[in-house]
PAVO-533284 format. One line per field, with one value per residue (C-alpha): x, y, z; residue number from 0. Coordinates in Angstrom, 2 decimals. Layout:
% residues N
px: (X:...)
py: (Y:...)
pz: (Z:...)
migu: (NUM:...)
This chain:
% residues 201
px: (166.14:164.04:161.31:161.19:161.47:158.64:156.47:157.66:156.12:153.02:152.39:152.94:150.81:147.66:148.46:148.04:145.02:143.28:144.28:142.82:139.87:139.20:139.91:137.62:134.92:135.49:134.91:131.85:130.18:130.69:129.84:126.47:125.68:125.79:123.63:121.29:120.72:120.37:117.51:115.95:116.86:114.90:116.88:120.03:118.02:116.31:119.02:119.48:121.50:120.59:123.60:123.19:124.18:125.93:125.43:124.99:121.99:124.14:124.78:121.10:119.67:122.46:121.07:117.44:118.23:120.61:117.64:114.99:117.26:117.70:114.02:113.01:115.05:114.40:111.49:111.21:111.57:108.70:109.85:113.34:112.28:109.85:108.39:108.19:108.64:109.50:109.88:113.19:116.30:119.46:122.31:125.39:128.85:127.44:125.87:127.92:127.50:128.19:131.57:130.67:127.96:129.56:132.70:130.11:128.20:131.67:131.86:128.62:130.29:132.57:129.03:127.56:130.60:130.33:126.19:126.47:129.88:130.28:133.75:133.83:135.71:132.45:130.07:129.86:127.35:124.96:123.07:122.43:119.23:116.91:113.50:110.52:107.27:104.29:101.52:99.03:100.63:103.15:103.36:104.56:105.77:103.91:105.51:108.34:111.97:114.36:116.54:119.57:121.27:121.46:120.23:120.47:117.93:119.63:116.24:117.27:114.60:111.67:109.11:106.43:103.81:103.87:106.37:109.28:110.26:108.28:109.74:106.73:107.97:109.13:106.59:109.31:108.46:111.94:111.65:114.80:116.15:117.25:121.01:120.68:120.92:119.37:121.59:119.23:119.01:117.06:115.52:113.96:110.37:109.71:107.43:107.83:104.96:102.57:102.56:99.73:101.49:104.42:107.51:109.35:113.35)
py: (143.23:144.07:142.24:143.81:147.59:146.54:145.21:148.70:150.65:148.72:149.27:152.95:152.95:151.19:153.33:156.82:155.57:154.54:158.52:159.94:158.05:158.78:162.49:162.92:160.98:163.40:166.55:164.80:163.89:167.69:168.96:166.64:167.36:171.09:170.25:168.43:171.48:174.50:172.58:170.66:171.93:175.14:175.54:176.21:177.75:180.22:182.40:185.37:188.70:192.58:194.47:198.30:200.84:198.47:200.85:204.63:206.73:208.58:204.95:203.56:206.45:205.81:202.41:203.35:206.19:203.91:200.92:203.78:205.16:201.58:200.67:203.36:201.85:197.98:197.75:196.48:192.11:190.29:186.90:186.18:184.18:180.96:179.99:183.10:185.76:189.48:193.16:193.45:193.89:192.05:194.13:193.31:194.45:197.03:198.65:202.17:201.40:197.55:197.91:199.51:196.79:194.46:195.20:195.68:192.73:190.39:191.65:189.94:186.54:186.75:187.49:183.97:182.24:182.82:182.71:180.05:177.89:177.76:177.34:180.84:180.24:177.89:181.09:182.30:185.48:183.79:186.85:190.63:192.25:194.95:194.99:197.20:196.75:199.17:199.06:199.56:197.22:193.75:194.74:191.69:188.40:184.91:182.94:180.74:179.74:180.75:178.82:179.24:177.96:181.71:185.17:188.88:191.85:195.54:198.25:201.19:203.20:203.75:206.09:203.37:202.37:198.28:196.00:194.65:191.04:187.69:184.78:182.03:179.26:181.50:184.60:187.14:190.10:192.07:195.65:197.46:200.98:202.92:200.78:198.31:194.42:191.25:187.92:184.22:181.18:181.08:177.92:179.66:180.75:183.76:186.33:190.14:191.68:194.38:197.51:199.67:202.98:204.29:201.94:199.87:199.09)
pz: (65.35:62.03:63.30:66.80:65.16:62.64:65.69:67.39:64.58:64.06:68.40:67.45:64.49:66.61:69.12:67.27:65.06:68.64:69.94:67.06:66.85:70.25:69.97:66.90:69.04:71.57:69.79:67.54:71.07:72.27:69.21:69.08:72.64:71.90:68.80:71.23:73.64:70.86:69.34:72.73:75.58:76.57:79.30:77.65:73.97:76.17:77.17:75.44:76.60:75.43:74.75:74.96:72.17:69.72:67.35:67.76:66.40:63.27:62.02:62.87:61.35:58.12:57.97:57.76:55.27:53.29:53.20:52.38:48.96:47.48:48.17:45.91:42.82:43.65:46.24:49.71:49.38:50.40:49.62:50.57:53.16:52.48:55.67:57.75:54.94:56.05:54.41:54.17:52.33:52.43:53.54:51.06:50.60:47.96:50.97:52.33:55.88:55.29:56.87:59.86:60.15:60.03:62.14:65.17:64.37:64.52:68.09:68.55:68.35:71.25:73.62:71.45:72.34:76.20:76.32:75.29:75.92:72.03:69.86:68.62:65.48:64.18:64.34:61.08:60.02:57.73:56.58:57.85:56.54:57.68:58.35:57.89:59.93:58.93:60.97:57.70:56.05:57.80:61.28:62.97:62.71:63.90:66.13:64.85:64.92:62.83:59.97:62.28:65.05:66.60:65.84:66.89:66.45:66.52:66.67:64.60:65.68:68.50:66.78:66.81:69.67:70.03:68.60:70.46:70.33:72.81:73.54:73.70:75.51:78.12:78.00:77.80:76.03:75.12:73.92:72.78:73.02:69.74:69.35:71.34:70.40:71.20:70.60:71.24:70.24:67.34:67.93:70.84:69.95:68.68:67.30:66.09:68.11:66.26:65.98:65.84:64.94:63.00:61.19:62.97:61.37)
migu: (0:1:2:3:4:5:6:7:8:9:10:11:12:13:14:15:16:17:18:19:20:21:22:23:24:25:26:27:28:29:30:31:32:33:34:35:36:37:38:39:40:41:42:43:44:45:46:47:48:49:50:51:52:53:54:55:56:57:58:59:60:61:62:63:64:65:66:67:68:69:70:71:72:73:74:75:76:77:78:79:80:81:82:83:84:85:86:87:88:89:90:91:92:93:94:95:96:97:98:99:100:101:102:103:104:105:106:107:108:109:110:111:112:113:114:115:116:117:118:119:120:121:122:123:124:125:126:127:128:129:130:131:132:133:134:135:136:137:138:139:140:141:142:143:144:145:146:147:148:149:150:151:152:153:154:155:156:157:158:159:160:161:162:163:164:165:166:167:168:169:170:171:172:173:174:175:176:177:178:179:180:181:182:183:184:185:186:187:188:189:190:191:192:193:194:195:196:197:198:199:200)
C-alpha cells in the first residue's frame, strides 16, 4: 500500500513538472514569436494608430512653457541619446505637469496592447522627454529606429512650416494636429522630417 501511494505521488509529480514545462514553453514560444514580428516582420511593425487630442492645448502649452523655464537654468540636452542624439529634456517626477503626463500617457498602453495583440501588463514607460527642433539650428532627425520595442510622439505645438514624422519602409509621412499622438513600433523606420521655419516641441 506504501509502495503504490509512493508510485501515486511520483505519477503526480512527473505529471505536474511535464504541465509546467509545457506551459512555460508555451508562453516563451508566444512571447519569442511576438519578439520575432516587432523586430522582422514589417507587416505587423508597421502599424501605427493617431489618437486625437490626448492632451489639450492649456497642458501642451504648460509643457512647452514648463521645458522652456528649466532650459534657462540647465540648458537644452544634446547628448542623452548616443546613436541618434536629440534636443531635449527628460521629463521627471520633479516636473509640475509630470502627473498629468503621465496619467494620459498610461492610457496609451491599453491602444499598444490591442495594436498590437500585446500582454498589457509587460508595457512599461521607459522614458518621457520633450523635444525641441529649430530650424536654424537641429531641425530633424535621420532615419532610424529607436532603442525600444514601441514608441509614441504627442506634437505640442503647430507654429512651424515642415516637420511631421515618415515612416521609410512604408513612405508614410504622418503629420499631427496640436494634441494629438502617434503610438508605432519603434523598430519601424523612422525619421523627424525638417523644418524650415519656426520650433517644433
Amino acid at each position: 500500500m506504501i509502495l503504490d501511494l509512493l508510485i501515486f505521488i511520483a505519477l503526480i509529480y512527473i505529471l505536474y513538472c511535464y504541465s509546467t514545462k509545457y506551459i512555460t514553453n508555451i508562453i516563451t514560444k508566444k512571447n519569442i514569436n511576438i519578439c520575432k514580428k516587432i523586430y522582422s516582420n514589417l507587416n505587423y511593425n508597421s502599424k501605427f494608430k493617431i489618437l486625437n487630442n490626448l492632451f489639450n492645448l492649456k497642458m501642451c502649452k504648460s509643457i512647452i512653457n514648463e521645458g522652456e523655464s528649466i532650459a534657462k537654468i540647465n540648458g537644452w540636452e544634446t547628448k542623452r541619446h548616443s546613436d541618434y542624439p536629440t534636443t531635449d529634456l527628460e521629463i521627471t517626477k520633479t516636473w509640475e505637469n509630470y502627473n498629468s503626463i503621465n496619467n494620459k500617457i498610461n492610457n496609451l498602453k491599453q491602444h499598444f496592447s490591442d495594436l498590437f495583440e500585446i500582454d498589457i501588463s509587460k508595457i512599461i514607460t521607459n522614458e518621457i522627454f520633450i523635444v525641441k527642433y529649430e530650424y536654424n539650428k537641429q531641425n530633424k532627425l535621420i532615419k532610424h529606429k529607436d532603442g525600444n520595442e514601441f514608441s509614441f510622439i504627442i506634437a505640442l505645438n503647430d507654429d512651424y512650416n515642415g516637420g511631421g514624422t515618415y515612416f521609410t519602409k512604408t513612405k508614410k509621412h504622418i503629420d499631427l494636429n496640436i494634441g494629438d499622438a502617434l503610438i508605432f513600433s519603434g523598430q519601424n523606420e523612422h525619421k523627424g522630417i525638417k523644418i524650415v521655419s519656426g520650433i517644433r516641441y
